[in-house]
N, C-alpha and C positions, 0 to 999 in steps of 0.2 A: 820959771818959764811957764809959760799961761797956752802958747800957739808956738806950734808947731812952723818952720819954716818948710817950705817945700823941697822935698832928697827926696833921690832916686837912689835902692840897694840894689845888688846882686845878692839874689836867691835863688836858693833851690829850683830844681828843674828847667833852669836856665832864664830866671826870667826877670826880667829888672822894677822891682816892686815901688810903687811911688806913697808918697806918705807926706802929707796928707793924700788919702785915698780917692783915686780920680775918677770910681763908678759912686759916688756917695753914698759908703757906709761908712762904717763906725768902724775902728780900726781897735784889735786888740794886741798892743807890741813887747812881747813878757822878754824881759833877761833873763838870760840864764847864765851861769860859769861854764860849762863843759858838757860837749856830746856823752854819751852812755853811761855816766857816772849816776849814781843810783837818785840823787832828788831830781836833777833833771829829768832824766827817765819819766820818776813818777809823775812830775807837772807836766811831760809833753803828755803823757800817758790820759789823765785826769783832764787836760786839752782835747787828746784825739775821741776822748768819749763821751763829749759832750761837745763836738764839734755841728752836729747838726743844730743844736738849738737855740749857738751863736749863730748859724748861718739863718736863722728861722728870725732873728732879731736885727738882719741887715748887721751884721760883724765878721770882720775878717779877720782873722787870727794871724800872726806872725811871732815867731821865735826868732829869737837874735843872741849869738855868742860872739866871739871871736873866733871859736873855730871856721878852719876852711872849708870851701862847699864840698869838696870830697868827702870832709867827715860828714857832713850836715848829711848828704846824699846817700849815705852808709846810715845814719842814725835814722832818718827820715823811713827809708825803705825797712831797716829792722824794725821799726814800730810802728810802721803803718798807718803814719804822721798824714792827716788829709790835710795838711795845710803846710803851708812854705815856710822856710827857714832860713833866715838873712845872715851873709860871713859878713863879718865885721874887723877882719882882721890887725885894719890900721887905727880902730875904735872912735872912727869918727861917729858913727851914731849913740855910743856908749856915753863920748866924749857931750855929746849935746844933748844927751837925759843925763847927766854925771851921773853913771851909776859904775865907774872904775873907782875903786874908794879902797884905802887902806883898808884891808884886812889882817887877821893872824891866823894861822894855823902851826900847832905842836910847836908855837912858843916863838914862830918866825914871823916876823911882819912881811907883807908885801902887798901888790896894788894889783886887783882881780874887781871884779863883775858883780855887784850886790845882787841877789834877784829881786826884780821888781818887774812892776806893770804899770802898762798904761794905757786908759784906755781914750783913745783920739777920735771927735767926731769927723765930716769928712769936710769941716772947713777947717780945719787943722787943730780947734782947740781940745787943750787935754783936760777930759772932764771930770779925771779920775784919775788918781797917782796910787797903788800898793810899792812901798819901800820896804826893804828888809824883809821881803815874805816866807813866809812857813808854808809850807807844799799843802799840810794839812788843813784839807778845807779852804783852800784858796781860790781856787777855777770855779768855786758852786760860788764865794760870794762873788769873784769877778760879773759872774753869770747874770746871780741876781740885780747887780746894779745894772747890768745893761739891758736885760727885759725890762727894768722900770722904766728905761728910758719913753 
C-alpha cells in the first residue's frame, strides 16, 4: 500500500480523527499492542517528549491499539500523552496497515498488533513505513526522517 484511502477513527478525547489529515500535515500513526504495558509505555513516553518538535515539523502524532477508549483515556491521562489515541477495536485500521500478524509468546502462537509506524503525508501517501520496531531509539529516527522532510 503506497496511499492511504480516506477513514475517519474514534479517539481519545472524543474526537473523530481523519487520516489522511485534513489541516495538511504530516501524520505520524505508530501501533502499538497494549495500554500500560511496559514497551508501549516507553514509545508513548519517547512520543510525549518529543512531541513539540513533531508539532514544529507540521506532524501530528497518533497512537493506535485495539484497546478501548476508556483504557486509551486512562493510559493517555496517566502519562500525560499530548497527543490522541485511536480505539481500534474491530481492527479495521490495523486490518488495512496489516500489522495483525501471527505472533508467539512462551511457546503459544496467536494473532496481535506488530508495532510499527507510519508516517503519512497529508495527501494520504505513506512516505515511511518502520515494521517490527524496537522502542530503542525509534521516535529520534522517526523524528529525524520527518525534519528532513
Amino acid at each position: 500500500m503506497n496511499k492511504v484511502q480516506p477513514i475517519t477513527c474514534a479517539a481519545t478525547s472524543d474526537l473523530e480523527v481523519s487520516i489522511p489529515d485534513t489541516q495538511g500535515r504530516n501524520i505520524i500513526l505508530y501501533f502499538y499492542p497494549k495500554d500500560s504495558t511496559s514497551g508501549c509505555t516507553t514509545e508513548g513516553q519517547d512520543f510525549r517528549d518529543n512531541h513539540q518538535a513533531f508539532i514544529d515539523a507540521n506532524t501530528v502524532i497518533y497512537g493506535v491499539s485495539r484497546d478501548s477508549l476508556k483504557s486509551h483515556e486512562n493510559f493517555k491521562a496517566k502519562q500525560n500523552f499530548p497527543f490522541e489515541l485511536i480505539s481500534d477495536p474491530e481492527e479495521t485500521l490495523c486490518n488495512t496497515f496489516g500489522v495483525i500478524q501471527e505472533k508467539m509468546n512462551y511457546g503459544k502462537k496467536y494473532m496481535g498488533i506488530v508495532r510499527s509506524t507510519f508516517l503519512i503525508d497529508a495527501d494520504g501517501n505513506i512516505l515511511k513505513h518502520w515494521d517490527k520496531v524496537r522502542v530503542a531509539g525509534h521516535v529520534d529516527e522517526v523524528l529525524e526522517t520527518v525534519q528532513a522532510l
